[in-house]
N, C-alpha and C positions, 0 to 999 in steps of 0.2 A: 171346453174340456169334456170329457167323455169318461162316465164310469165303468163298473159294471153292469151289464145288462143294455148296452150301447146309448143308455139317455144321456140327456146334455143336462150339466149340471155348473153350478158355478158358486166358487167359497162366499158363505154366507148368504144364502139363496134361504126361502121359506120364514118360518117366523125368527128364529134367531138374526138374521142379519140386520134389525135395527136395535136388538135389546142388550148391547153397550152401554149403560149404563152406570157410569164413573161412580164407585161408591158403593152401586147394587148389586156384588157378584151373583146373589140367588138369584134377581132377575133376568140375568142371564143365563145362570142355569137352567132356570125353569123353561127359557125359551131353546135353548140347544137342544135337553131333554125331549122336548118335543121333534126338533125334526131329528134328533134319535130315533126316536117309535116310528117317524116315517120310512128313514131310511138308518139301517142299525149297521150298514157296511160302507159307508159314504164317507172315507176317510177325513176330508173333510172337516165333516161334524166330530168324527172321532177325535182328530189332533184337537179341535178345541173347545170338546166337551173334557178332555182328559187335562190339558191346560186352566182350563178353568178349575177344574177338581184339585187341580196343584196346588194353585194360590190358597184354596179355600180349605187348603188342611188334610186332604183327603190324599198323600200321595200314591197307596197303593192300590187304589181303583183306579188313578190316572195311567198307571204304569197299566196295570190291564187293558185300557182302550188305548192307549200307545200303541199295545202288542196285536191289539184286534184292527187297528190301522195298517203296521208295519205287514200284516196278515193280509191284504188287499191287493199288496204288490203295486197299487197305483198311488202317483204324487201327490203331492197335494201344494195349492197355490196359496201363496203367502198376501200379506200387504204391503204395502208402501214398495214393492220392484223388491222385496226381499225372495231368497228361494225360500222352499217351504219346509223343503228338508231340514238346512239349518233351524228353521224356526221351530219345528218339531223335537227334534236334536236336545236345544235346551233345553223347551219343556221336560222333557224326558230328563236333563241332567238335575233339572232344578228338583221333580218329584226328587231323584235318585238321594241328593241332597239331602232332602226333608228328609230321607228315612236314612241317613248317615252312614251312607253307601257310597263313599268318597272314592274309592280308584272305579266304580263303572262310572257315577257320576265327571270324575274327570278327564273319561275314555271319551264318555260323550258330549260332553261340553269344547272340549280342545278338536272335535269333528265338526260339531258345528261351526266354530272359529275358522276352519279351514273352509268350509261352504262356503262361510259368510265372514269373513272378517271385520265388518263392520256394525257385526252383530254384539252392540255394548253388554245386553243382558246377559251374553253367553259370555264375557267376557269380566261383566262383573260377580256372577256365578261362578267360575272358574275361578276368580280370585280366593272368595271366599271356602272354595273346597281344596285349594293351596293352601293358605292360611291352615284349615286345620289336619293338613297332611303335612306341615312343618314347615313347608318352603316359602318361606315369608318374603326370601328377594323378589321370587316371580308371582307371591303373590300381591307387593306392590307393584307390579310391573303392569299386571292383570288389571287390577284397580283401575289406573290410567287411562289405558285403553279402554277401557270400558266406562269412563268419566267424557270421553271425547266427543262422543257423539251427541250426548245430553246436553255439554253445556265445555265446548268448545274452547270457550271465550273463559273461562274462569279457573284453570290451571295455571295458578301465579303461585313464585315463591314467596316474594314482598316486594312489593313497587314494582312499577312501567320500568321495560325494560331487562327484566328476568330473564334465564335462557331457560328454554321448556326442561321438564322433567325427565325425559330422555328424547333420541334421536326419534325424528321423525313425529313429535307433537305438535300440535299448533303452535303457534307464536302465542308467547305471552299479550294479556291486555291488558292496556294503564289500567292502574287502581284509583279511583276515587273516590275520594275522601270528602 
């Protein structure tokens, strides 16, 4: 991939891309922040310096490096064959969330869903900014789908043999007891 300034670059390159650490978000902020100061327009680092900023409470500085990303005009590459956009998308829905900005949050949550429809987070997000916009059928709906991906196998009513929770769910799995 190619940014600005025609160098080749690639998501989670420099000190950041081992310091995932389950548990530690500062130590990964700490390592993002850095190749921040390397490169401060490297969307990039942006979508998941601002993502990180999310989780850890900080939504309105996230939405600022969102906007200083979405400012670059270039994409940005995901994990696991996800796109990056959707992935980005939620981040942004979830800050919007945090700061109880629920119709932009759910502009941009039900985009990314469209991106990526297999995007549970965006999907369990979305439920939850239903929920408190009233629409509780489809924010059960939301739920679901956004349970599927996690753990497939464990939308049962009661006992083997359940019919799923609406069309198109996995198949129920035996319960055992």
């Amino acid at each position: 991939r190619t940014r600005a300034g025609g160098a080749r670059t690639r998501s989670g390159e420099g000190a950041a891309g081992s310091a995932v650490v389950p548990g530690k978000p500062s130590a990964a902020l700490a390592a993002w922040s850095i190749d921040y100061a390397k490169e401060p327009r490297n969307p990039a680092v942006l979508v998941t310096l601002a993502g990180l900023l999310a989780r850890m409470g900080m939504p309105t500085e996230a939405l600022a490096l969102f906007d200083a990303a979405d400012a670059t005009g270039a994409s940005v590459a995901a994990p696991a064959g996800l796109k990056g956009q959707a992935v980005a998308l939620n981040n942004r829905g979830y800050a919007l969330l945090l700061l109880r900005r629920w119709k932009e949050a759910d502009v941009a949550l039900r985009k990314a869903l469209a991106l990526e429809p297999q995007l549970s987070e965006a999907a369990r997000n979305l439920a939850f900014v239903l929920n408190q916009e009233g629409d509780r059928e489809e924010a059960r709906r939301m739920f679901f789908v956004g349970v599927w991906r996690v753990r497939p196998q464990t939308i049962v009513r009661s006992g083997a043999g359940s019919k799923p929770e609406s069309p198109g769910a996995p198949p129920a799995a035996p319960v055992q007891r």
